[in-house]
Predicted model as a PDB file, atoms N, CA, C, CB and O in Angstrom, pLDDT in the B-factor column:
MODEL        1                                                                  
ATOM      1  N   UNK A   1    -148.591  49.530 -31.947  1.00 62.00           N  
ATOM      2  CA  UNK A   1    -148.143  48.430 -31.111  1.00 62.00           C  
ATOM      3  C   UNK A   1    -146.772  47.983 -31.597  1.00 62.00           C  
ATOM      4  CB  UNK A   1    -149.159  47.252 -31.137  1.00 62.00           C  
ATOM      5  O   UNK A   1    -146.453  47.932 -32.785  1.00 62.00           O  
ATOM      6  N   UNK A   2    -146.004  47.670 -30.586  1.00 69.00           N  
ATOM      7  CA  UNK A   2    -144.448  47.431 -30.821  1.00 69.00           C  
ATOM      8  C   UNK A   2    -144.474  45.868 -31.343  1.00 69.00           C  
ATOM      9  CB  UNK A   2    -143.408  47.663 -29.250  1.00 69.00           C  
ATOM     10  O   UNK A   2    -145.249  45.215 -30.644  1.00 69.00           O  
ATOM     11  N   UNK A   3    -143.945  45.208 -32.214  1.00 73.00           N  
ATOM     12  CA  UNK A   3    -144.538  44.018 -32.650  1.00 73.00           C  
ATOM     13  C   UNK A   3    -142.819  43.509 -32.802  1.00 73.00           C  
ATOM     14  CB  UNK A   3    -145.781  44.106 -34.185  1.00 73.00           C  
ATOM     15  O   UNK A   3    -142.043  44.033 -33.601  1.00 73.00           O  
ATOM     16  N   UNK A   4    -142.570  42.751 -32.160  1.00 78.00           N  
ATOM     17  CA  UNK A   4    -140.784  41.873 -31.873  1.00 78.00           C  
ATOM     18  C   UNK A   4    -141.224  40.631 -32.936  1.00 78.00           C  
ATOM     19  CB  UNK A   4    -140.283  41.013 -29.617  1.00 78.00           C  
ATOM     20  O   UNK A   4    -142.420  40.350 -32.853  1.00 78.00           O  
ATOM     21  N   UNK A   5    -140.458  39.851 -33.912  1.00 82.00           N  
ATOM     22  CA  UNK A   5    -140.129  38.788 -34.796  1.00 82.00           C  
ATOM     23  C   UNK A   5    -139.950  37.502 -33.467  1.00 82.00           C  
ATOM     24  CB  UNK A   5    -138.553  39.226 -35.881  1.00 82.00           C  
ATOM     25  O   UNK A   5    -139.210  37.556 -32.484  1.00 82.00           O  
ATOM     26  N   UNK A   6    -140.653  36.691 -33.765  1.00 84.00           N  
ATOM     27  CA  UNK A   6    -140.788  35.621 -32.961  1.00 84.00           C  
ATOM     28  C   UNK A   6    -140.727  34.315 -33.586  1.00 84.00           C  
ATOM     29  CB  UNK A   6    -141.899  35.740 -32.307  1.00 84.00           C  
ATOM     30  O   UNK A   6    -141.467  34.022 -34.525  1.00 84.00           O  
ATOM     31  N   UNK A   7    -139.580  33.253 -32.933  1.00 90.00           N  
ATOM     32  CA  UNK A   7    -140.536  32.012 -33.685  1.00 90.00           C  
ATOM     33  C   UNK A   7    -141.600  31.210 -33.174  1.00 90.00           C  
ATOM     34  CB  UNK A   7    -139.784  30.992 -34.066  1.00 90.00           C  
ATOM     35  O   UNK A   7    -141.679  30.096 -33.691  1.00 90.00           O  
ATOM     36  N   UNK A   8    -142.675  31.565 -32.043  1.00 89.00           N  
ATOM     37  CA  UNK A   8    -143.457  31.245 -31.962  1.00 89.00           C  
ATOM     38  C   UNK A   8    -144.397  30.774 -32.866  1.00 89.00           C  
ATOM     39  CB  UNK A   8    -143.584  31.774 -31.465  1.00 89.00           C  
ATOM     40  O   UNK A   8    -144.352  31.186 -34.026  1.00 89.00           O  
ATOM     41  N   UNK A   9    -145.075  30.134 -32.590  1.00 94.00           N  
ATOM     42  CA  UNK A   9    -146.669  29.410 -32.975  1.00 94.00           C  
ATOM     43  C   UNK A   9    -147.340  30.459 -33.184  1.00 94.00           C  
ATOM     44  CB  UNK A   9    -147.535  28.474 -31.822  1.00 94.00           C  
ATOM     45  O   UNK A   9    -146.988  31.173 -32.245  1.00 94.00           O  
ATOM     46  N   UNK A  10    -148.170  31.116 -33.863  1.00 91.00           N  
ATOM     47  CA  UNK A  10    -149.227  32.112 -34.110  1.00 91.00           C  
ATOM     48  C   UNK A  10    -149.605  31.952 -32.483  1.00 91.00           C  
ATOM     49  CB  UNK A  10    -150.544  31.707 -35.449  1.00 91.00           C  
ATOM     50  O   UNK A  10    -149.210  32.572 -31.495  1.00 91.00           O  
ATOM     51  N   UNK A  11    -150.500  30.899 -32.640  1.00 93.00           N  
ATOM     52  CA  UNK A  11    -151.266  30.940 -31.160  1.00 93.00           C  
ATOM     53  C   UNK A  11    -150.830  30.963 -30.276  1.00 93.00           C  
ATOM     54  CB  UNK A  11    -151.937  30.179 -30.777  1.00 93.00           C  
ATOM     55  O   UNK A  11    -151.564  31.338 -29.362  1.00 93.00           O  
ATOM     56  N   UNK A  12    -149.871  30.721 -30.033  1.00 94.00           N  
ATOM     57  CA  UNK A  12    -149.046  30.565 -28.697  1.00 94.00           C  
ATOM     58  C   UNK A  12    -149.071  32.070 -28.728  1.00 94.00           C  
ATOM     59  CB  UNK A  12    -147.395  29.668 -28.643  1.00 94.00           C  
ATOM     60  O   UNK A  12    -149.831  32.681 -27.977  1.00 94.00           O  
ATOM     61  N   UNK A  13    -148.089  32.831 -29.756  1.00 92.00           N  
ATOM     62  CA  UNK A  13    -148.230  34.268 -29.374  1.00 92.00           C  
ATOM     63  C   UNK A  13    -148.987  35.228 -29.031  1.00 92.00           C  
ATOM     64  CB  UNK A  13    -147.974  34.705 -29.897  1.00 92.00           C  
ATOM     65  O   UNK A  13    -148.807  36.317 -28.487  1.00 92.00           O  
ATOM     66  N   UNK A  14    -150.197  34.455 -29.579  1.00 93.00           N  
ATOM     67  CA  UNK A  14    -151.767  35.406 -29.072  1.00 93.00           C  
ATOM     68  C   UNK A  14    -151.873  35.154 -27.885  1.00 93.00           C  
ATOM     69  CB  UNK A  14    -153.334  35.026 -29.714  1.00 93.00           C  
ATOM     70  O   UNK A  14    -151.972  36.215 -27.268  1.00 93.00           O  
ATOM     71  N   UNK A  15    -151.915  34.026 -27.027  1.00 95.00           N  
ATOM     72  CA  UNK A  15    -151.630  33.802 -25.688  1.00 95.00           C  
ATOM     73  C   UNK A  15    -150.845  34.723 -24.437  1.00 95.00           C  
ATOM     74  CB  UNK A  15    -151.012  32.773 -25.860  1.00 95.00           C  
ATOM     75  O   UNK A  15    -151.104  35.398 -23.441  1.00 95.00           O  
ATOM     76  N   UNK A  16    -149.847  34.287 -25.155  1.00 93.00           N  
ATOM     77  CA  UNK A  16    -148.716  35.572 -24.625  1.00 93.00           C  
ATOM     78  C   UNK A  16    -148.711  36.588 -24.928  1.00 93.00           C  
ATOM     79  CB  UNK A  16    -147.536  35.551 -24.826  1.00 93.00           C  
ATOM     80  O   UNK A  16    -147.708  37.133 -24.467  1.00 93.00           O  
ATOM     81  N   UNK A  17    -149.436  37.391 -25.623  1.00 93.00           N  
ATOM     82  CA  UNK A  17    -149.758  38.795 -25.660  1.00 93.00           C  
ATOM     83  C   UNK A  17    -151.255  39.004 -24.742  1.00 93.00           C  
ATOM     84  CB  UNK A  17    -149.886  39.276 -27.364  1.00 93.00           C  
ATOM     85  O   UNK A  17    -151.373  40.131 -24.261  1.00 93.00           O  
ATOM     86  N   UNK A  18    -152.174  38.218 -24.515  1.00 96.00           N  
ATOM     87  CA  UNK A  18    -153.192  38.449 -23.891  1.00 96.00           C  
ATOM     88  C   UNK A  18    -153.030  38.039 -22.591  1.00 96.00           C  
ATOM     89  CB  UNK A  18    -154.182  37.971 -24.461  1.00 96.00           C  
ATOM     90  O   UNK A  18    -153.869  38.501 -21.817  1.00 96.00           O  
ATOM     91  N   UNK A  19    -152.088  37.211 -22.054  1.00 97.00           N  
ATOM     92  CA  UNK A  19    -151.573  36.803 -20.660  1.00 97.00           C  
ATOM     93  C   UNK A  19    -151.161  38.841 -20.374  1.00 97.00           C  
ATOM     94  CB  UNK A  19    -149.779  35.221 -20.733  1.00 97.00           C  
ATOM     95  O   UNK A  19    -151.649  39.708 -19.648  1.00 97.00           O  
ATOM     96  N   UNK A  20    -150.245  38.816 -21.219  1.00 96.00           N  
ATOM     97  CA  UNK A  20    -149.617  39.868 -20.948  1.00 96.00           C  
ATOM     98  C   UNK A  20    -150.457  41.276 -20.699  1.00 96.00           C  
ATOM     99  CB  UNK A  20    -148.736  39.929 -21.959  1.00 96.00           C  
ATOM    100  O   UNK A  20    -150.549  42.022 -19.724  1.00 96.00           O  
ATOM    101  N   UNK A  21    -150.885  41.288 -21.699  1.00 97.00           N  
ATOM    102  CA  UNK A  21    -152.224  42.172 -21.460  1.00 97.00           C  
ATOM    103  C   UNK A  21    -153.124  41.933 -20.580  1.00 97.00           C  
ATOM    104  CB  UNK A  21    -152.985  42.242 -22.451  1.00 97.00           C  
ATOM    105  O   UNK A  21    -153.979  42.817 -20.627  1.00 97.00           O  
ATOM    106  N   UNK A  22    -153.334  41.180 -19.820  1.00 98.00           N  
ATOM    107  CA  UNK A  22    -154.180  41.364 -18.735  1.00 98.00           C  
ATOM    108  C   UNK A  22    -153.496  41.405 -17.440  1.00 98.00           C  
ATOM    109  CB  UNK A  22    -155.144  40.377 -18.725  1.00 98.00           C  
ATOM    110  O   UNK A  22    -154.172  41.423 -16.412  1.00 98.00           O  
ATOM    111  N   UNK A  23    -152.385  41.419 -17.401  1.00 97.00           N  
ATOM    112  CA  UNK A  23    -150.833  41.966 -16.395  1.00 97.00           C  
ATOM    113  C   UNK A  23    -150.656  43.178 -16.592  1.00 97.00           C  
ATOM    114  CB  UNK A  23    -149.274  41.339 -16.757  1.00 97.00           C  
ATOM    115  O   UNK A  23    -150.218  43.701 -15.567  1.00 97.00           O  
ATOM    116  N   UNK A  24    -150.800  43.975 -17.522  1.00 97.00           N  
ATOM    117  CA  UNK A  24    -150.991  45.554 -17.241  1.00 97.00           C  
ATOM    118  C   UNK A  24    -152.151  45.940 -17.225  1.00 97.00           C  
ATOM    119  CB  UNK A  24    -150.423  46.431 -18.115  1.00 97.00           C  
ATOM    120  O   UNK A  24    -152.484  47.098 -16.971  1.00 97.00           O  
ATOM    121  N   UNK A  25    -153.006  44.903 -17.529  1.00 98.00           N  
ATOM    122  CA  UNK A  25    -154.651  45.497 -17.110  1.00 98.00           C  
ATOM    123  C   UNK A  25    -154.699  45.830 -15.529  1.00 98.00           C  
ATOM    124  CB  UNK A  25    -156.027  44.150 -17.424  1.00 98.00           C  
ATOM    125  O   UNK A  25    -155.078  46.833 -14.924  1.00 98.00           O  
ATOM    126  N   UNK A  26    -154.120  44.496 -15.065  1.00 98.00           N  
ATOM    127  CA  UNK A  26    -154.456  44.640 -13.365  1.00 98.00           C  
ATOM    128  C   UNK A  26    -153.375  45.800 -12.756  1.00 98.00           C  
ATOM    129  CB  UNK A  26    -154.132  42.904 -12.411  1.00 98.00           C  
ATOM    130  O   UNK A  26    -153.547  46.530 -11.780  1.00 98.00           O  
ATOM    131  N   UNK A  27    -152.263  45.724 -13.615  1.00 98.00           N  
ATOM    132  CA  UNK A  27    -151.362  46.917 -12.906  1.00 98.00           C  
ATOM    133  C   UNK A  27    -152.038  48.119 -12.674  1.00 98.00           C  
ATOM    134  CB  UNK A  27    -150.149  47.346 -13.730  1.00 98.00           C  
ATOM    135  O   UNK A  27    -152.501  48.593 -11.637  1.00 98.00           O  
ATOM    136  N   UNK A  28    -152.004  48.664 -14.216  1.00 98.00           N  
ATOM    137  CA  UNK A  28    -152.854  50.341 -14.433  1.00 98.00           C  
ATOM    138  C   UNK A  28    -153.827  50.387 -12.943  1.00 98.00           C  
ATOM    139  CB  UNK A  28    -154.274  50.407 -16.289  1.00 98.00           C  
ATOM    140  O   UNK A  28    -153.819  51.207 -12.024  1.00 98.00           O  
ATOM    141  N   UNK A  29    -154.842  48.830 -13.210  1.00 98.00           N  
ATOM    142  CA  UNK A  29    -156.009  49.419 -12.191  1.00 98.00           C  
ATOM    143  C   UNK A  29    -155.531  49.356 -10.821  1.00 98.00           C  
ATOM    144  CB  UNK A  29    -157.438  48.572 -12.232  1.00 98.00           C  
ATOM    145  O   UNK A  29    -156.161  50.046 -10.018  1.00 98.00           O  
ATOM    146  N   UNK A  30    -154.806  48.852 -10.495  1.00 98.00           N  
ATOM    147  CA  UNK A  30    -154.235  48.715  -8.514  1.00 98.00           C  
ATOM    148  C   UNK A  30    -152.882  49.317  -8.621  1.00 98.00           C  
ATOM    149  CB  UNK A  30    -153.956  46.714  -7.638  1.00 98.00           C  
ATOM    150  O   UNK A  30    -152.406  49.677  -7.544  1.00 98.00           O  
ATOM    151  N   UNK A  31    -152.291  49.471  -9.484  1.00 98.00           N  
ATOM    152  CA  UNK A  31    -150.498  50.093  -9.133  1.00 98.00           C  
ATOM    153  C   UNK A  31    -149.925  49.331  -8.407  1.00 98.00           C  
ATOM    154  CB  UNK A  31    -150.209  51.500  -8.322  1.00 98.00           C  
ATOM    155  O   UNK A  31    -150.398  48.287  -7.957  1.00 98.00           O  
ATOM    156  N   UNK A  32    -148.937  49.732  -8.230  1.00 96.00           N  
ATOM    157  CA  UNK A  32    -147.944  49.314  -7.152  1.00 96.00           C  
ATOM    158  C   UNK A  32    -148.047  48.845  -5.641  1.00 96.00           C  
ATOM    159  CB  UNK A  32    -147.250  50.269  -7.061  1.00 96.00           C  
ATOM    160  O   UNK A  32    -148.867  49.532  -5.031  1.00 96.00           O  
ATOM    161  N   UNK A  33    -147.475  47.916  -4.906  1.00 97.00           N  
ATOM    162  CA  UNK A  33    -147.184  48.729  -3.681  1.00 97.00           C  
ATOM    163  C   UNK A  33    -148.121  47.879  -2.822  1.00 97.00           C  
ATOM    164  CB  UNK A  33    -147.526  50.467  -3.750  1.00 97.00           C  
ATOM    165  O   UNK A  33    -148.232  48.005  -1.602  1.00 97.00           O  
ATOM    166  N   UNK A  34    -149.057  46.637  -3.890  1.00 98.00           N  
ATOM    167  CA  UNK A  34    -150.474  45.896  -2.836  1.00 98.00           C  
ATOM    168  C   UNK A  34    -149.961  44.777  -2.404  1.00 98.00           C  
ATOM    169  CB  UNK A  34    -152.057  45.408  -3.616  1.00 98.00           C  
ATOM    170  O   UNK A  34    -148.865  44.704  -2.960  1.00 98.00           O  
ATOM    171  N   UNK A  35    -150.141  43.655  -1.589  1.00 98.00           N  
ATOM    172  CA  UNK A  35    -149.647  42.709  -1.015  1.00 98.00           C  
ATOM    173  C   UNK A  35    -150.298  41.282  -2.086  1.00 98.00           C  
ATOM    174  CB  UNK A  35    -150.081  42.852   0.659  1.00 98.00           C  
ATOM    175  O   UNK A  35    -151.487  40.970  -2.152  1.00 98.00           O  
ATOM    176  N   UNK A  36    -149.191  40.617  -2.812  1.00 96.00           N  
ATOM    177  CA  UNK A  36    -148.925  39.314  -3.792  1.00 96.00           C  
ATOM    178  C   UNK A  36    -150.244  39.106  -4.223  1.00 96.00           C  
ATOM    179  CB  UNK A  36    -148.270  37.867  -3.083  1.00 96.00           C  
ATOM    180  O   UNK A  36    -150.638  39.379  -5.356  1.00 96.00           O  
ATOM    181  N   UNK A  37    -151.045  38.544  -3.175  1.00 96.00           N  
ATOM    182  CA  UNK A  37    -152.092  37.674  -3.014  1.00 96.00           C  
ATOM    183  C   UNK A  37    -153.472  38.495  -3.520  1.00 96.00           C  
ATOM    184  CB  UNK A  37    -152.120  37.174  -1.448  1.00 96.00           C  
ATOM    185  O   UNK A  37    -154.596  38.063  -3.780  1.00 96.00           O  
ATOM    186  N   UNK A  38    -152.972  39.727  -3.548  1.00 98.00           N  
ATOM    187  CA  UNK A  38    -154.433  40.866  -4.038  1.00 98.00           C  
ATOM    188  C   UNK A  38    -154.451  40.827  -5.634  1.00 98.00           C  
ATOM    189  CB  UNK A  38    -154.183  42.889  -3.499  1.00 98.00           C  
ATOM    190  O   UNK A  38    -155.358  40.649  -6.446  1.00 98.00           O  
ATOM    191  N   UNK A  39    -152.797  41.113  -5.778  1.00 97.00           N  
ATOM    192  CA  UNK A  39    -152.659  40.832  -7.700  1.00 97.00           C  
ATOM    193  C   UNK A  39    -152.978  39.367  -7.910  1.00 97.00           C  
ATOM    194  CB  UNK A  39    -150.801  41.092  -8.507  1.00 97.00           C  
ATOM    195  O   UNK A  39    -153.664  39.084  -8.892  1.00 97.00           O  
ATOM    196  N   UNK A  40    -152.614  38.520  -7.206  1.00 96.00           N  
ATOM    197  CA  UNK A  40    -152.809  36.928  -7.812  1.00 96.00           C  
ATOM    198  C   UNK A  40    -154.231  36.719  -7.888  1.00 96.00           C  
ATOM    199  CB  UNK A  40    -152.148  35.644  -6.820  1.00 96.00           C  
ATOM    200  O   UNK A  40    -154.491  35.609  -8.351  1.00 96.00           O  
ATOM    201  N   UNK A  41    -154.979  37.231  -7.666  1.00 97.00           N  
ATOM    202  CA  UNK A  41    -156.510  37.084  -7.506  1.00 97.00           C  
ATOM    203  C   UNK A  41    -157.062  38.487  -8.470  1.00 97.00           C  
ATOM    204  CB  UNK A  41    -157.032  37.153  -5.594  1.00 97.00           C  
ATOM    205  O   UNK A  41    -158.151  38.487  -9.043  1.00 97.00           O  
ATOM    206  N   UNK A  42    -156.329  39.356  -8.501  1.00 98.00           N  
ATOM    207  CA  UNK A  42    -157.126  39.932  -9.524  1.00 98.00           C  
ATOM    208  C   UNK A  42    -156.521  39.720 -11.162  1.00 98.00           C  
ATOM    209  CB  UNK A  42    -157.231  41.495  -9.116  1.00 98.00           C  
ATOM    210  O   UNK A  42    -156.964  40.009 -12.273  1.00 98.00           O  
ATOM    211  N   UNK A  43    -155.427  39.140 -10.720  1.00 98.00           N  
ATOM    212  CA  UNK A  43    -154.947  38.630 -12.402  1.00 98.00           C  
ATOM    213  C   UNK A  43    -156.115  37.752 -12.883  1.00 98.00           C  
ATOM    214  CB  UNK A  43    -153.325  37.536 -12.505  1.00 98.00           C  
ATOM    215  O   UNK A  43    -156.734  37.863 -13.941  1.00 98.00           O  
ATOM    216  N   UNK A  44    -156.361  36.516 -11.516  1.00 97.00           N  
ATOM    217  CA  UNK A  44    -157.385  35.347 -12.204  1.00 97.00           C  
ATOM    218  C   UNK A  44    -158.627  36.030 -12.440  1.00 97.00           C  
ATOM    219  CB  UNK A  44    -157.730  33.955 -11.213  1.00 97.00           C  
ATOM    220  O   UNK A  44    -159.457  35.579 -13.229  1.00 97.00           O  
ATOM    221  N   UNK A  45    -158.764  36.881 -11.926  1.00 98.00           N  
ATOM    222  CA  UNK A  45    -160.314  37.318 -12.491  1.00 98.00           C  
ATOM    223  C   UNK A  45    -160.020  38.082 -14.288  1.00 98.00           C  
ATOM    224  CB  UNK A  45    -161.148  38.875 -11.075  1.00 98.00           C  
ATOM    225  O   UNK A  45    -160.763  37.856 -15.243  1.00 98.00           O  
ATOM    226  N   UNK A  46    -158.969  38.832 -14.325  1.00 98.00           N  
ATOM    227  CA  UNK A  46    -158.862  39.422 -15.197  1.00 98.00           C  
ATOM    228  C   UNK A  46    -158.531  37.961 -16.526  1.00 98.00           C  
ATOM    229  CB  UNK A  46    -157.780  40.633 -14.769  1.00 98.00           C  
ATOM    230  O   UNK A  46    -159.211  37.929 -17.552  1.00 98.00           O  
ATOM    231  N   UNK A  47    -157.638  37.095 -16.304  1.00 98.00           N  
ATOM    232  CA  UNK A  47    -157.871  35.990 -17.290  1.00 98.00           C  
ATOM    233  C   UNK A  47    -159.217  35.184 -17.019  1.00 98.00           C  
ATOM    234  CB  UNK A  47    -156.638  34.988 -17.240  1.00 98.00           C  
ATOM    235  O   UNK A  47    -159.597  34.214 -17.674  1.00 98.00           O  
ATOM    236  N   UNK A  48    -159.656  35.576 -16.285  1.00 97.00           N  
ATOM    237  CA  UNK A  48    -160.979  34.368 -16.465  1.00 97.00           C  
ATOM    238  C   UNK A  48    -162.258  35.360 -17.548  1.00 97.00           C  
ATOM    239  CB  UNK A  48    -161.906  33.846 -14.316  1.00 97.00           C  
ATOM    240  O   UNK A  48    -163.221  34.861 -18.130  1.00 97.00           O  
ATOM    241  N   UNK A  49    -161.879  36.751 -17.541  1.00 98.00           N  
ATOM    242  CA  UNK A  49    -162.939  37.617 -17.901  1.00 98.00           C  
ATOM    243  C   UNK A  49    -162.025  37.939 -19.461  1.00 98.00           C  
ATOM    244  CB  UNK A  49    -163.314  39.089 -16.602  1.00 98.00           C  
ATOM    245  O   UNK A  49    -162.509  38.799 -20.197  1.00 98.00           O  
ATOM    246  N   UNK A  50    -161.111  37.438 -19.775  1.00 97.00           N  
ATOM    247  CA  UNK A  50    -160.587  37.407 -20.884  1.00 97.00           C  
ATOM    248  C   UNK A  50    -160.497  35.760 -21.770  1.00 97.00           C  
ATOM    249  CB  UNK A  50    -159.290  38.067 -20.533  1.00 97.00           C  
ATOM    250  O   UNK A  50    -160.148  35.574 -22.935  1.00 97.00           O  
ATOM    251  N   UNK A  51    -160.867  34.909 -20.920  1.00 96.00           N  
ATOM    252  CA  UNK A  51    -161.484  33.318 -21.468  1.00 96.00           C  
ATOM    253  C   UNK A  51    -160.050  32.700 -21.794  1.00 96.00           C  
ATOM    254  CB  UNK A  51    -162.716  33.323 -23.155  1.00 96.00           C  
ATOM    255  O   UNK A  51    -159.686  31.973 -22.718  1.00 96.00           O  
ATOM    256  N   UNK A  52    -159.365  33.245 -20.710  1.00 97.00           N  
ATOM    257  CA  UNK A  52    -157.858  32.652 -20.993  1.00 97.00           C  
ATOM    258  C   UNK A  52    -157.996  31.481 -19.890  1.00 97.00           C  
ATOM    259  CB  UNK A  52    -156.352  33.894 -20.674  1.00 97.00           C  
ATOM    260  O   UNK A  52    -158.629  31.854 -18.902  1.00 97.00           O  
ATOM    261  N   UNK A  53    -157.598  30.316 -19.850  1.00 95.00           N  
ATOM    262  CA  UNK A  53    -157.667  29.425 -18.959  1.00 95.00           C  
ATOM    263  C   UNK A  53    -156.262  29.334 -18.462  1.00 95.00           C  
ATOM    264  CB  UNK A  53    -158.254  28.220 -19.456  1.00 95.00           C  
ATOM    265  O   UNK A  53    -155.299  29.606 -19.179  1.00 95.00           O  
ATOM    266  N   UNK A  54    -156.140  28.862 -16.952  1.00 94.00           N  
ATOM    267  CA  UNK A  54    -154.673  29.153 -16.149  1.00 94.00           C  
ATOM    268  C   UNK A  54    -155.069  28.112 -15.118  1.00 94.00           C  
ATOM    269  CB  UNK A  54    -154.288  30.948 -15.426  1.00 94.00           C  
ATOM    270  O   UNK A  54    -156.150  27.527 -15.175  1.00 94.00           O  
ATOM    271  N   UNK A  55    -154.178  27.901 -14.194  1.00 94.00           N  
ATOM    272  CA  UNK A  55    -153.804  26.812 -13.080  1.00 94.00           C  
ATOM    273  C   UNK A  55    -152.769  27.650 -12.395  1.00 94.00           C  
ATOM    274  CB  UNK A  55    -153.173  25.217 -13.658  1.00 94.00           C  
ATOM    275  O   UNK A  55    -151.565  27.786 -12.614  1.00 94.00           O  
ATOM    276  N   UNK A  56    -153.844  28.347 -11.205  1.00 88.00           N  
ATOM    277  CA  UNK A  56    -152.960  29.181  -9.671  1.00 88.00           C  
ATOM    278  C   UNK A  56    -152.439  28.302  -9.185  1.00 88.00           C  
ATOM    279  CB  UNK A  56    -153.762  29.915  -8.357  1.00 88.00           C  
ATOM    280  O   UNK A  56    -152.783  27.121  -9.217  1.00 88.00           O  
ATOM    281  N   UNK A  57    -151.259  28.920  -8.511  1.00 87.00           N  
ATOM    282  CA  UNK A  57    -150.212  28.718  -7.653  1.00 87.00           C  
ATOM    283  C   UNK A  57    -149.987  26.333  -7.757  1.00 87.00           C  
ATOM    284  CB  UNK A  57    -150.944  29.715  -5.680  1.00 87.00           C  
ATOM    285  O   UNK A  57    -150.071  25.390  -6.971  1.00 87.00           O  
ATOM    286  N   UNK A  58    -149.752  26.510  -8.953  1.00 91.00           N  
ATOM    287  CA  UNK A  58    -149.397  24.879  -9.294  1.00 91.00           C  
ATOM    288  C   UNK A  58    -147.688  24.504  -8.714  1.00 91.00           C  
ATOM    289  CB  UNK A  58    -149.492  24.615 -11.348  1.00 91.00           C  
ATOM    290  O   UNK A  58    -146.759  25.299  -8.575  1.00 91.00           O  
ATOM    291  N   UNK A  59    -147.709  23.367  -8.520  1.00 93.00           N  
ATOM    292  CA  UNK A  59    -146.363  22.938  -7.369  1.00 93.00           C  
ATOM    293  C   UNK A  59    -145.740  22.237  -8.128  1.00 93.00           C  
ATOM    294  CB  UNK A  59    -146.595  22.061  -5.910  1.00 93.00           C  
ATOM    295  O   UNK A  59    -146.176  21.517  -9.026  1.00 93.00           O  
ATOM    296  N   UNK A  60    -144.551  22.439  -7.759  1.00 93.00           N  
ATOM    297  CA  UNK A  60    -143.145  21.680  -8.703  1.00 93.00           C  
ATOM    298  C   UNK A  60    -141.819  21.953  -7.676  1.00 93.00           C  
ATOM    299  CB  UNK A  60    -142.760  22.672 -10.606  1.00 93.00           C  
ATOM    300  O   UNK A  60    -141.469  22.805  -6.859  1.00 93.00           O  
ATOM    301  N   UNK A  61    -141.372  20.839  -8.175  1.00 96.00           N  
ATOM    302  CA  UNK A  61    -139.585  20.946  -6.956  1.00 96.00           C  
ATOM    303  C   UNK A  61    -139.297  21.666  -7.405  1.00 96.00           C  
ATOM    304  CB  UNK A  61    -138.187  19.946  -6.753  1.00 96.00           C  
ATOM    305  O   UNK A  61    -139.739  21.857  -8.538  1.00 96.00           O  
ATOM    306  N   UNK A  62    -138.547  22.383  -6.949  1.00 96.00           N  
ATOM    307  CA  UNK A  62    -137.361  23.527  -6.591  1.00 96.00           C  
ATOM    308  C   UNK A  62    -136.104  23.069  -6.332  1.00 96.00           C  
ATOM    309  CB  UNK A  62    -137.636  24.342  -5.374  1.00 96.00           C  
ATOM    310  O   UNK A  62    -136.022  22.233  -5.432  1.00 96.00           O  
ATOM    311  N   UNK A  63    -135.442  23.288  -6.699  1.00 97.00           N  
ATOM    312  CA  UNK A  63    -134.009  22.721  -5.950  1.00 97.00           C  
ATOM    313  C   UNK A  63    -132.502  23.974  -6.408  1.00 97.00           C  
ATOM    314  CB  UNK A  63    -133.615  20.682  -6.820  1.00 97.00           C  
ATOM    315  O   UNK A  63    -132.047  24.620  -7.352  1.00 97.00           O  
ATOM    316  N   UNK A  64    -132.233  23.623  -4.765  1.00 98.00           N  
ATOM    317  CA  UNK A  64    -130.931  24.634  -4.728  1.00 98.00           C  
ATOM    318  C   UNK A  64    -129.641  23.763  -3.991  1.00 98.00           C  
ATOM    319  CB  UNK A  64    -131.341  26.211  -3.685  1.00 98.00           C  
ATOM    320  O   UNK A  64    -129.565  23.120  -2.944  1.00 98.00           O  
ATOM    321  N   UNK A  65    -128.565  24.117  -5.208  1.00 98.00           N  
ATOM    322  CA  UNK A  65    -127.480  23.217  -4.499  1.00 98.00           C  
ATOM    323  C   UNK A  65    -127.649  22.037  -4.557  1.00 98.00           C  
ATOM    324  CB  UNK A  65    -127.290  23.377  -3.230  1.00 98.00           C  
ATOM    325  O   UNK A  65    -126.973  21.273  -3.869  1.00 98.00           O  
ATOM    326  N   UNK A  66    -128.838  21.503  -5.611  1.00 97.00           N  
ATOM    327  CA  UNK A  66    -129.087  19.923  -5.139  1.00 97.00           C  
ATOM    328  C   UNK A  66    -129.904  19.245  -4.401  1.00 97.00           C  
ATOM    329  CB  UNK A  66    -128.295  19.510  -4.616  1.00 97.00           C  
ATOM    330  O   UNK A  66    -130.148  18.050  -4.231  1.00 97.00           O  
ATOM    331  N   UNK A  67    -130.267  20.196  -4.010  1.00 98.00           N  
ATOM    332  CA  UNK A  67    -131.230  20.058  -2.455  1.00 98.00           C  
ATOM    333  C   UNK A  67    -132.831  20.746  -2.970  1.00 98.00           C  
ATOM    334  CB  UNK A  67    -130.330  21.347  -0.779  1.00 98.00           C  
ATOM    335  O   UNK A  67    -133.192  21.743  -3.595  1.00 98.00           O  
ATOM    336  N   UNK A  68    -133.503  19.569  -2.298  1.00 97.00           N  
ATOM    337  CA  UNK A  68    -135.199  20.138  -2.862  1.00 97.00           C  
ATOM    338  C   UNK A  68    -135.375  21.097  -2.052  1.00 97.00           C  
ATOM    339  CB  UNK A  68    -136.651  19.084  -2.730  1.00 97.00           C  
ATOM    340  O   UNK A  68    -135.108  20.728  -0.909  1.00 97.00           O  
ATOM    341  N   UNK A  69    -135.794  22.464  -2.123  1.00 95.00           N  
ATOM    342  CA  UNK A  69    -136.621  23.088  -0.729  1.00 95.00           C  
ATOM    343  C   UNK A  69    -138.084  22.925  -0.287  1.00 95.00           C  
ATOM    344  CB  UNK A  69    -136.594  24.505  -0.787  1.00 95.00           C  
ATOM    345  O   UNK A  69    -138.477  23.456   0.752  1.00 95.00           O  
TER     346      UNK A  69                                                      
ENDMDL                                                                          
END                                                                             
């Protein structure tokens, strides 16, 4: 395993390696090429079956130019 120097938190980094890892879990198994909403739902299954806790599609302003969209 390729292991990068971080100043992360221990835990935080275990996080972010198991977020991550379950983002090429769902890749390998569906590939490329499926429509958003098929990966966004099989990511949450894949963190929920890894006891990672998450909050889908959560809302926050945006703003371009100044302007909220």
């Amino acid at each position: 395993m390729l292991k990068v120097s971080t100043t992360l938190p221990t835990e935080l980094e275990e996080v972010v390696y198991r977020t991550i890892g379950a983002g090429i879990a769902v890749h390998r198994a569906l590939g490329p090429g499926l429509l958003e909403q098929i990966y966004v739902r099989a990511v949450s299954i894949e963190l929920e079956a890894r006891g990672l806790p998450y909050v889908a599609e959560r809302q926050y302003p945006v703003y371009y130019r100044g302007q909220l969209i």
